[in-house]
N, C-alpha and C positions, 0 to 999 in steps of 0.2 A: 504494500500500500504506500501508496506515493505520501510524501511529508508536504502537509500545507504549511503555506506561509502565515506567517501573521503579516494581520492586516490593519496597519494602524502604526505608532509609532511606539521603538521599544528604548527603554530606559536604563543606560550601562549606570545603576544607582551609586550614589556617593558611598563611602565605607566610614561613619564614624567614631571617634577614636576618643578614649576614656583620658583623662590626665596622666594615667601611667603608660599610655600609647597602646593598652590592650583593646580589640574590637569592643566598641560601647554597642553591645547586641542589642539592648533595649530600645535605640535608638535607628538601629538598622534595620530592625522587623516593622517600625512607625511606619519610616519611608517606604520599602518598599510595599508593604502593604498599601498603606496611602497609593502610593505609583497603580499598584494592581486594581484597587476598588475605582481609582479615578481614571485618569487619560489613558493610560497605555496598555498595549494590548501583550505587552511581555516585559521583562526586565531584562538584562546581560549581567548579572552580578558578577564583578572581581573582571570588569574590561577598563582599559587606561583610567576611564574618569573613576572607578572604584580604588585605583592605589592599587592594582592588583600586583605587583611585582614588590609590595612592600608587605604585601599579607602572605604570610604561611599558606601553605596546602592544608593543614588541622583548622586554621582560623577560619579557611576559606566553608570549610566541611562546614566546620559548626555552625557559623553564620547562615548557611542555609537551610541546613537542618532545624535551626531556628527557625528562621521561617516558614519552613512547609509545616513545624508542631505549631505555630501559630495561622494556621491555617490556610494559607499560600498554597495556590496550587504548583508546583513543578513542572508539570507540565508547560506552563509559562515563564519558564526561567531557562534561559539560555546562558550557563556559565561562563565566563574564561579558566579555561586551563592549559593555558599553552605556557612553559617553563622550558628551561635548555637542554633537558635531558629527556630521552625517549623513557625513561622506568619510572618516572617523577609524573609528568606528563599523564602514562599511562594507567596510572594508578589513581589521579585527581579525578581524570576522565571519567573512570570507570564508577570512583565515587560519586558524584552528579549522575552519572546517567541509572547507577543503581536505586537512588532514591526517588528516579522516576520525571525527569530533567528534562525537556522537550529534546536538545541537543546541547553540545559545549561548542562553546568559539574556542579556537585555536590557535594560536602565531606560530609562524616557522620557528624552527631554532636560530637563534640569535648568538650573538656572538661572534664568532666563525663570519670572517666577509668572504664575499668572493666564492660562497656557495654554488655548485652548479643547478641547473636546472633537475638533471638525473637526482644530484643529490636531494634536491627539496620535494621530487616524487618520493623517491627512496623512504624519505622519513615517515611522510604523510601515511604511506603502503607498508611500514613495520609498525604508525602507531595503532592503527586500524586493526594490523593483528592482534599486536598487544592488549589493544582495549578487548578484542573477545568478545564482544556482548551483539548479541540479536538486535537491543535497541539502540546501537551504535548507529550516532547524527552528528555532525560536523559540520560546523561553520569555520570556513577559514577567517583568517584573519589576515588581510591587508594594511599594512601605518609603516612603510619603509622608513619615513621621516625621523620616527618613532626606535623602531626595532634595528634597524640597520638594514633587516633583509625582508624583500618583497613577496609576495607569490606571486610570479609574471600572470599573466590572462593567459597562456598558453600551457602554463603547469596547471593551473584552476581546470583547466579542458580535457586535459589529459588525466586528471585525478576524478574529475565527475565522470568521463567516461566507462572509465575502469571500474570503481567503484560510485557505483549512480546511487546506492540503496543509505550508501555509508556518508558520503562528501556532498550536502545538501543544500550547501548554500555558503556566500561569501560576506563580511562586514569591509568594504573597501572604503577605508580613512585615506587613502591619498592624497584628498582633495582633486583629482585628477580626474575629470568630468570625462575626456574619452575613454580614458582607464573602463571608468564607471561603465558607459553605455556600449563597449565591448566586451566586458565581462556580463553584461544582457542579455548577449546571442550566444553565451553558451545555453543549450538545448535543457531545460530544466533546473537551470541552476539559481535558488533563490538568492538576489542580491540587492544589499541594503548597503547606501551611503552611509557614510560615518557623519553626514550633515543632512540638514533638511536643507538648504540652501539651493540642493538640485534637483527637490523633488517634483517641478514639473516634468524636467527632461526627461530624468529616470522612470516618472509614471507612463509618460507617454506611450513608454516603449516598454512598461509591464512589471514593472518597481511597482510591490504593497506597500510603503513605508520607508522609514529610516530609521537607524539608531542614532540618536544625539544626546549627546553629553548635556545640553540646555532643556533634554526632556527632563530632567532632574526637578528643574523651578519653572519650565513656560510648558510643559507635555501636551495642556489642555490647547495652547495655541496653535502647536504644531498637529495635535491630531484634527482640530478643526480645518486645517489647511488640506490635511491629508485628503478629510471625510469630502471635504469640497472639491478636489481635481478627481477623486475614485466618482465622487455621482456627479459632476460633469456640472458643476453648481457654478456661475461665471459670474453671479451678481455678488458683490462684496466681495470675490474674491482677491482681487490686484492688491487693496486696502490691508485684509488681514494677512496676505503672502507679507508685505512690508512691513507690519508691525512683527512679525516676524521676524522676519530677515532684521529689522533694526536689534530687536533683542538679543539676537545670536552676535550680529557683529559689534555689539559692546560690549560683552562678555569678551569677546576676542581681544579686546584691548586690554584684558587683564589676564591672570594666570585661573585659568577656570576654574579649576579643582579648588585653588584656593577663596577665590572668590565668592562660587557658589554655596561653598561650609560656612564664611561670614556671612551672606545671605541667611541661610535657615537659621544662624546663632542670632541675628537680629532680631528674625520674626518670631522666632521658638521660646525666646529669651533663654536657651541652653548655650551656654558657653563653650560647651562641649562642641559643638559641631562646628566650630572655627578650626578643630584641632586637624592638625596632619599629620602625617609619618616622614621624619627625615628621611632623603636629605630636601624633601620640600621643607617649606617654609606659611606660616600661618598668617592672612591678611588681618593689616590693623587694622583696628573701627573706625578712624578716621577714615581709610583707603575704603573701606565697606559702605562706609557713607555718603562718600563720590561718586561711588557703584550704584547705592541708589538714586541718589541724585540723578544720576544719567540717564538711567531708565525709567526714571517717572513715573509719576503717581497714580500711573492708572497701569503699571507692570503690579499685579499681584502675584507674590510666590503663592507656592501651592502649599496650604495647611497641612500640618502633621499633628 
């Protein structure tokens, strides 16, 4: 049975962190629950905007085992667990997908430049066996910027091919809009921008959605954009594309992760959620209060 997409916008959710730098669970189960019951149609727990390369494999487990004992469905969580080693990797993997995990996003192995193409099938086709599992689904994961190393759209094609039941789909963070709308016409291949910014193009041509980092505090914004180019809705929409687009691209102007935690620690009055994991670094209130300033009194974040 073929894997459906979600349809709507999904949420790679914040990871908040206690004053001793331990996952503050109480606060992780808010949001993404919040995320679940309100705009979006999945989460990505533990992808770039969650701190995921600062969080344990155990931390990453519990967290969401948290949330599915708090009543989260799995099925709507699409993890990260892509790490540098294939035994590390396949063992996170296999935890998510055991508890019942729609699929995991995955990044190549990093590190290592100058990867071949052969090699970056190679991995993909050893972690596959590793993971072992029937309900074995994978979203690759594209952010070269980011990771160092890419998945080209020509390994993306050759890994869907091969394995079409296992390799279901891609998150391409490039920013690279051709990138994007040729990893399209691979034949079955679910693919979600790492920004809403290109989701007319990408709908056009059969994009459900996007994963954005700004689903975290505007989700409800971006899914009404979404809800409006899927039913073909043209009145108001130029209007709320822009109020859109403007909130993302001032967000852009600062360091997201950090920004959007002094965000929720403003509205939440939890101090807690300004916190990060070295070696980031946690935005001041004054620098949080600029941030609101700029987006204006009619940007509401989303309640937790």
């Amino acid at each position: 049975m073929a894997f459906e997409p979600f349809r709507g916008v999904i949420a790679p959710n914040l990871t908040p962190f206690n004053p001793d730098l331990s996952v503050a669970t109480d606060l992780y189960v808010k949001l993404g629950t919040a995320l679940l019951d309100g705009p979006c149609a999945a989460i990505a727990p533990f992808g770039t905007t969650g701190e995921a390369l600062s969080v344990g494999s155990q931390e990453r487990i519990d967290a969401i085992q948290a949330l599915i004992d708090a009543g989260a469905d799995p099925a709507r969580m699409v993890p990260g667990t892509g790490l540098t080693n294939l035994p590390e990797t396949a063992a996170l993997s296999q935890a998510c997908l055991d508890r019942g995990c729609a699929a995991v996003m995955t990044l190549p192995p990093f590190y290592f430049k100058g990867v071949s193409d052969d090699g970056l099938y190679a991995y993909f086709a050893e972690l596959i066996a590793r993971i072992d599992r029937s309900n074995c689904r994978i979203f690759l994961y594209h952010i070269p910027q980011v990771a160092g190393v890419g998945i080209p759209v020509s390994v993306a094609a050759r890994l869907r091919k091969d394995f079409p039941d296992e390799i279901v789909g891609i998150k391409d963070s490039s920013g690279d809009l051709d990138n994007t709308l040729a990893l399209l016409d691979i034949d079955g291949l679910i693919v979600y921008s790492g920004s809403e910014l290109p989701l007319r193009q990408t709908m056009a041509k059969g994009a459900t959605g996007c994963i954005s980092a700004t689903a975290n505090l505007n989700g409800q914004g971006i899914a009404d954009v979404i809800s409006m180019i899927a039913n073909g809705e043209t009145e108001g929409l130029d209007e709320r594309f822009e109020e859109m687009k403007a909130i993302r691209m001032t967000f852009q102007d600062y360091a997201p992760i950090p920004a959007q935690k002094r965000l929720l620690a403003m509205t939440t009055g939890d101090d807690r959620w300004a916190i990060v994991r070295p070696p980031l670094l946690s935005m001041d209130a004054a620098s949080g209060k600029k941030l609101a300033d700029a987006l204006g009194d009619d940007f509401q974040v989303m309640k937790i």
